[in-house]
C-alpha positions as CSV (number, residue, x, y, z in Angstrom):
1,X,-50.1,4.3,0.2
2,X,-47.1,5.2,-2.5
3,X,-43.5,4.9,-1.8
4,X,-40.6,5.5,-3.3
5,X,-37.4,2.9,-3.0
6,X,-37.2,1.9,1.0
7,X,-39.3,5.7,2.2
8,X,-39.6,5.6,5.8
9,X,-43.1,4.6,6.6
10,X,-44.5,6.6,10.4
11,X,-47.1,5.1,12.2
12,X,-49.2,7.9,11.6
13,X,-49.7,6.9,7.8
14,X,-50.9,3.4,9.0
15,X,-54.5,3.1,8.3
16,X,-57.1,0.4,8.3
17,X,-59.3,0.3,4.5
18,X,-60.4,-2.5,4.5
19,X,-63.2,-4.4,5.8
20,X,-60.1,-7.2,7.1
21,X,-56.6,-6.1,7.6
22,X,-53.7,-8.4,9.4
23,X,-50.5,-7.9,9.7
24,X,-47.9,-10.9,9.7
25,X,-45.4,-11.0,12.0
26,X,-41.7,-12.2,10.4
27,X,-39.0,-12.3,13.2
28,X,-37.2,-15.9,12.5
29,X,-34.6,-16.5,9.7
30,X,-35.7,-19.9,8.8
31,X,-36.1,-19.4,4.7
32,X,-38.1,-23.0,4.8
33,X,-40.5,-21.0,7.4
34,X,-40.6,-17.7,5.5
35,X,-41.7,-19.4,2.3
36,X,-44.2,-21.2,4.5
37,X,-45.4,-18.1,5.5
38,X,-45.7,-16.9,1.7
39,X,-48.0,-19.2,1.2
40,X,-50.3,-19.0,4.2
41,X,-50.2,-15.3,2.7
42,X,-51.1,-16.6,-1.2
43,X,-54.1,-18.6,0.6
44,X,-55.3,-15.8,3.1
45,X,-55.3,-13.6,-0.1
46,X,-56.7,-15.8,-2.7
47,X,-60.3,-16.4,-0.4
48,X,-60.8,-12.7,-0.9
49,X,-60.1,-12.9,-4.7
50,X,-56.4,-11.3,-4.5
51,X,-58.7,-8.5,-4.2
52,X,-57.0,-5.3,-2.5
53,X,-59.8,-3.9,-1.9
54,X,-61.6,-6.8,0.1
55,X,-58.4,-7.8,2.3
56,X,-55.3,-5.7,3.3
57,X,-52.0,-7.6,4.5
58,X,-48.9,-6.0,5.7
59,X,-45.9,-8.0,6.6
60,X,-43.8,-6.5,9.5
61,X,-39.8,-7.8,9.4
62,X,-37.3,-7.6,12.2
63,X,-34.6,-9.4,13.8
64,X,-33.5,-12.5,11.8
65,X,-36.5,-11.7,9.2
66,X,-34.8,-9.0,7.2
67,X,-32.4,-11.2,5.7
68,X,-34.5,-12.0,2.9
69,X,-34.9,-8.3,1.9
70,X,-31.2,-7.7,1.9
71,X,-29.0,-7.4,-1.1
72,X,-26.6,-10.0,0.2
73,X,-25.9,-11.4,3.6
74,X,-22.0,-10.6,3.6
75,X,-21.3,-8.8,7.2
76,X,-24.6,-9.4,8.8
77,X,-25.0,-12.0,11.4
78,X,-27.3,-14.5,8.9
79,X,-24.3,-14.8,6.3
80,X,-23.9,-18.1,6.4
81,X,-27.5,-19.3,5.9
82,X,-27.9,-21.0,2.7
83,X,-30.9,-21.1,0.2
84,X,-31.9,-19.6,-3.0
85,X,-32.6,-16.0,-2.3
86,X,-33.5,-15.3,-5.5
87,X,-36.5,-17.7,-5.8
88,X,-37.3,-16.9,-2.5
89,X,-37.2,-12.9,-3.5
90,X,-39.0,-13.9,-6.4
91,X,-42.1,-14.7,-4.2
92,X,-42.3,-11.5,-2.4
93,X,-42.2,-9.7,-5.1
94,X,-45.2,-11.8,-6.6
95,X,-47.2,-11.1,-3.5
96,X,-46.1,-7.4,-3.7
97,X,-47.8,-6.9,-7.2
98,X,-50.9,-8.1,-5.1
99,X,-50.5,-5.0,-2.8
100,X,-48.8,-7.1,-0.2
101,X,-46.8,-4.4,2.0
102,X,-43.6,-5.1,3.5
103,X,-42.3,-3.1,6.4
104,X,-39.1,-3.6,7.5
105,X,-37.1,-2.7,11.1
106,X,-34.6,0.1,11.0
107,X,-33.8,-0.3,14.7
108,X,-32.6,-4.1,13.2
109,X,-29.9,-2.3,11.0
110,X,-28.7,0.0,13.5
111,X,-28.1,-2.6,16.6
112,X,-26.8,-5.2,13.9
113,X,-24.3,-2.6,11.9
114,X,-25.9,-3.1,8.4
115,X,-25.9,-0.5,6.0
116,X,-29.6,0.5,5.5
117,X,-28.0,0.2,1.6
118,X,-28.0,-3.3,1.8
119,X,-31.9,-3.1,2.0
120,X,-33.1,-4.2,-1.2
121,X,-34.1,-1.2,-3.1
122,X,-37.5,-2.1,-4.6
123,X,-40.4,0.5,-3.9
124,X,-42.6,-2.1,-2.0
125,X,-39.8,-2.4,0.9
126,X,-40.9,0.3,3.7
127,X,-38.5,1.3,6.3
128,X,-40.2,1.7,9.8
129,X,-38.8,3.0,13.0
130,X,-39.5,-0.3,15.3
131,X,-40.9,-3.6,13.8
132,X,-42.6,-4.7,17.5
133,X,-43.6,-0.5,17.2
134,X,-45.2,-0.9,13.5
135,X,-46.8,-4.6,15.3
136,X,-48.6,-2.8,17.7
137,X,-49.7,0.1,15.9
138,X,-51.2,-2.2,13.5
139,X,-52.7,-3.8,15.9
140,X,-54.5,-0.8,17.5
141,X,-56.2,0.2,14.6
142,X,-57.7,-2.9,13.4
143,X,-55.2,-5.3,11.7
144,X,-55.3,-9.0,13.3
145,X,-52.1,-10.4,14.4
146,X,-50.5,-13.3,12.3
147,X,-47.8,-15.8,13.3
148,X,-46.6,-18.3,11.2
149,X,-45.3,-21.0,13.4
């Protein structure tokens, strides 16, 4: 599925292609954690030959996950967490060229104040209605649920 910068994904466009689909489920703001889970992503896709059309994998942000899909953190209740966002950046958009999809909460933005501008503006970054909403509509039509813990 094509999008523009940040379109708003509905659940209705959600659909299963692949023989396995999962869906990993980002709602902590540790950055050490996030990359960890970038990795468990790089391995889960690598055993189906970084092949898009053996293996699909969505990530689903919300909460204290969006932060690193944000521009900066100035004004949003993670502004003082340090690390490099760049590098970390970097790696999502590595996994995005993969066909990695990133889905991101909007409810987040509006119950945290933060401009849906200071979502990142790359075309790989999805807007959907409810990240738990997008988790369980995943869910019910075939992806397996992920956790990096």
């Amino acid at each position: 599925m094509k999008a523009q910068a940040n379109d708003r994904v509905e659940y209705s466009q959600f659909k299963k292609e692949t023989p396995m689909a999962v869906v990993y489920h980002v709602d902590f703001g540790d950055p050490a954690r996030f990359g960890q889970m970038l990795t468990n992503i790089s391995n889960h896709l690598s055993v189906y030959d970084n092949d898009a059309f053996k293996i699909r994998i969505a990530v689903v942000a919300h909460g204290a996950g969006v932060h690193p899909f944000l521009k900066d953190l100035e004004g949003t209740p993670w502004s003082t967490i340090q690390y490099d966002r760049e590098a970390l950046f970097s790696r999502i958009k590595q996994l995005a060229q993969l066909s990695i999809e990133f889905y991101i909460c909007e409810i987040t933005f509006t119950r945290n104040n933060i401009p849906k501008d200071k979502l990142r503006p790359d075309d790989f970054i999805k807007w959907v209605p409810s990240g738990v909403g997008a988790l369980g509509e995943l869910q019910a039509k075939g992806y397996a649920y992920i956790k990096v813990g």
